[in-house]
N, C-alpha and C positions, 0 to 999 in steps of 0.2 A: 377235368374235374379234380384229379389229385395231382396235378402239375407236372413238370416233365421228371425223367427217370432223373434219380443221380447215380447216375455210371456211364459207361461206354457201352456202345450198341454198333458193329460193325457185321459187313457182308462179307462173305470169302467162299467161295466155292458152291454156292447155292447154299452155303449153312450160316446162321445169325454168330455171330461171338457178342457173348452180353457179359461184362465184366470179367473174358479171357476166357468162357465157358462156351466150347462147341453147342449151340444147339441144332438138329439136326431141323430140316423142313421139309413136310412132305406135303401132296395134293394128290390123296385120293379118296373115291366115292366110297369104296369099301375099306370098312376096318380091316379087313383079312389080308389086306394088302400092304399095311403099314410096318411090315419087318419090325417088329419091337426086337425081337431077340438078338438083331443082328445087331442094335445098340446095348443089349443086355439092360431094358427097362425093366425094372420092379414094378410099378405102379402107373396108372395110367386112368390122368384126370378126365372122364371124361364129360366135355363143357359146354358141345355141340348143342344139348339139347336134342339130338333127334336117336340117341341109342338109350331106351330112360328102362328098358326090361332085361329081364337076365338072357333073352333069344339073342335079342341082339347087341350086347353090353361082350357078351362071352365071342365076339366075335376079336374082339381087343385079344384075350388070353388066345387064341386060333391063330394068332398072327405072333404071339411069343413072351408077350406081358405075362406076368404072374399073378398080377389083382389090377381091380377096377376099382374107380368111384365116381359114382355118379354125382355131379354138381346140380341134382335137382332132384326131384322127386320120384319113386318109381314108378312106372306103371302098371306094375304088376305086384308081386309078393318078397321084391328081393328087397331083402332087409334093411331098415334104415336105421340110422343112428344120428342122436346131436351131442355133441360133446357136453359133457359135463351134467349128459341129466341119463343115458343108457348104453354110454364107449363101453362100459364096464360089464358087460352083456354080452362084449363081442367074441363069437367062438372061432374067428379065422377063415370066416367066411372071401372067397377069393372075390367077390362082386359086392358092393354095399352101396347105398346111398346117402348122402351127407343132408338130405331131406333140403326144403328152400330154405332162403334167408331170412323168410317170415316164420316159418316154423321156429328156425336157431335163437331167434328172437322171444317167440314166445312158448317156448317149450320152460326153458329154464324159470322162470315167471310164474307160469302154472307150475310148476314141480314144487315150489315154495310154497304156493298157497295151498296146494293141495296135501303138502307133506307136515306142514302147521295148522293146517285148520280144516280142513276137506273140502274140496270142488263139492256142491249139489248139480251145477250147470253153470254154463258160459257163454255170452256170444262175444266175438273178438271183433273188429273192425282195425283194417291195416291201412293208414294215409301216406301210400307207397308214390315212392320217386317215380320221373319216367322212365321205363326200359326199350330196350333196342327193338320191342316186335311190335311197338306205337306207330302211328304215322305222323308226321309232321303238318300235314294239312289232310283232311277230310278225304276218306279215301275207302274200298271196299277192306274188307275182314273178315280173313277164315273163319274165324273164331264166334265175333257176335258182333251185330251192329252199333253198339256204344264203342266199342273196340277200332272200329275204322273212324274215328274222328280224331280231329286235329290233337297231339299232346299238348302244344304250350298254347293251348286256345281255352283248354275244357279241366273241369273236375270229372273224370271217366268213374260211374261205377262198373265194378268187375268181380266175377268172381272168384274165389281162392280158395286150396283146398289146406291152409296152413293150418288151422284149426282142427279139423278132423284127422290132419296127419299127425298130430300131437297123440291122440288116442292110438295110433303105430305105436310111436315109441316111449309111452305111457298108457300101457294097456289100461291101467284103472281110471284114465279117464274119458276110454273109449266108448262115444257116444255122448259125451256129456257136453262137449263142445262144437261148436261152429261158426264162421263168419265170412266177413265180405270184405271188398278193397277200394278203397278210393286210389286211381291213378290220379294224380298233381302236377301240375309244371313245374317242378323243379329238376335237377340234374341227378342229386345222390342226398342221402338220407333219407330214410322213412320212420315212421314210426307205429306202434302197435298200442292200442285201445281195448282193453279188455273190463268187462265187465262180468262176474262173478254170484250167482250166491251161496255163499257157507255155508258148510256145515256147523261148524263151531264157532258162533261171537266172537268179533275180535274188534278191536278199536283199530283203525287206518291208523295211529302210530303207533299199536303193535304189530301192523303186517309191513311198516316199513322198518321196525328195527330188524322183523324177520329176514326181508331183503337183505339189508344192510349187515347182517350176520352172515347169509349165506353166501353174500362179494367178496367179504372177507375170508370166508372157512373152505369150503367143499367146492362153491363156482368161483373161486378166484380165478381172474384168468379170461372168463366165460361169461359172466353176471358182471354188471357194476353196479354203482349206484352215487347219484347226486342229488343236493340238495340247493342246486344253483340254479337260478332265473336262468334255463339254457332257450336258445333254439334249434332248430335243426344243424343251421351249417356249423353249430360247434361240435357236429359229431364226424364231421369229417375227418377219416382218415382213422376213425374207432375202431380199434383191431377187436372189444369185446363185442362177443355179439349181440350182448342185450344188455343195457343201461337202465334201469331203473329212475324216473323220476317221480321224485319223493314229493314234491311241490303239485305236479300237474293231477295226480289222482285224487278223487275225494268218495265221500262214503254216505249211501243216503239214511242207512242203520247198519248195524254191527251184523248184519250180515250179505249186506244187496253192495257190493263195492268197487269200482272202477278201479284201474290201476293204469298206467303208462310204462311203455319203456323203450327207448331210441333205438337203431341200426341203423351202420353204415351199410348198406344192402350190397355194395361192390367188394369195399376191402374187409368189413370186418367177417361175414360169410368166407371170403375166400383165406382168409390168414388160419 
């Protein structure tokens, strides 16, 4: 999907050397067995997917880490954060969650709208790439029956809890949001559909100068914003995590209004 590394990648001793940097390899079922301290780790991403609460997140720091982050969502109460819309909240908590890709995406999005003009309510709709816990052809799911069907066969609806996690780490617009996920055959990119009503009138090209302010000013970095005939795979490789297109949204009154905005759901979540 994003083409081969440019570096070196070698073996030696059962540890990887990736551009002359020992990394260490390990294979165990338990976090508490993973010696962080004997490599003197800080930080420990953790990407698995299956340690998502503080019970078993703290079993990282038990084995000699000193903080955690969760690459997903919690499942409990341990704190989430997305950059650029609530880092700045952060009291040093040793466990945190970096919330999903969909959230990263439209957290910054809703922060704008909400911070120029007020959220009343929302529902989002995300038309997300395929990911790794799809099946390739038609097959049973833990999860739900739409879920065990073929990826590059079907448009999957699915649920999401990206919308409601935004009301986490934007308490004020807790509750006022929620949505749903179209899975897609594609490999990487997604994008995020959000529809709105205002509290304050605004004209669709004053909430995209607003965008277009806030790429520049406070979410630089984090927010972009275009006004190009894009498609998806021109987001490939998007280290922000949420692009704004200015073209795809439209308004049906100054206060009921759609908005768009792209993710690389691989690389720009993980940068």
């Amino acid at each position: 999907t994003h083409g081969r590394f440019n570096g070196t990648v070698e073996v030696e001793g059962g540890n990887l050397i990736v551009n002359g940097k020992t990394v260490r390899v390990t294979a165990e079922r338990n976090p508490e067995d993973l010696k962080w301290d004997a490599i003197e780790v800080d930080v420990v991403a953790e990407a698995t997917g299956l340690f998502l609460t503080d019970e078993t997140a703290r079993k990282h720091i038990t084995a000699g880490a000193k903080k955690v982050v969760l690459t997903g969502p919690s499942k409990d109460a341990t704190p989430m954060f997305v950059m650029g819309v609530n880092d700045s909240t952060y009291a040093g908590q040793d466990i945190v969650s970096n919330a999903s890709c969909t959230t990263n995406c439209l957290a910054p999005v809703a922060k704008v709208l909400n911070d120029k003009f007020g959220i009343e309510s929302g529902l989002m709709t995300t038309v997300h790439a395929t990911t790794a816990t799809q099946k390739t052809v038609d097959g049973p799911s833990a999860k739900d029956w739409r879920g065990g069907r073929g990826a590059s066969q079907n448009i999957i609806p699915s649920s999401t809890g990206a919308a409601k996690a935004v009301g986490v780490v934007l308490p004020e617009l807790n509750g006022l949001l929620t949505g749903m996920a179209f899975r897609v055959p594609t490999a990487n990119v997604s994008v995020v559909d959000l529809t709105v009503n205002l509290k304050t009138a605004a004209s669709y090209e004053a909430i995209c100068a607003a965008m277009k302010e806030a790429s520049e000013g406070e979410l630089k970095g984090v927010l972009g914003y275009t006004e190009d005939q894009v498609v998806s795979q021109d987001f490939i490789g998007e280290v922000q995590t949420s692009v704004f297109d200015a073209k795809a949204g439209v308004a049906l009154t100054d206060k009921f209004v759609k908005v768009v905005s792209w993710y690389d759901n691989d690389l720009g979540y993980s940068r």
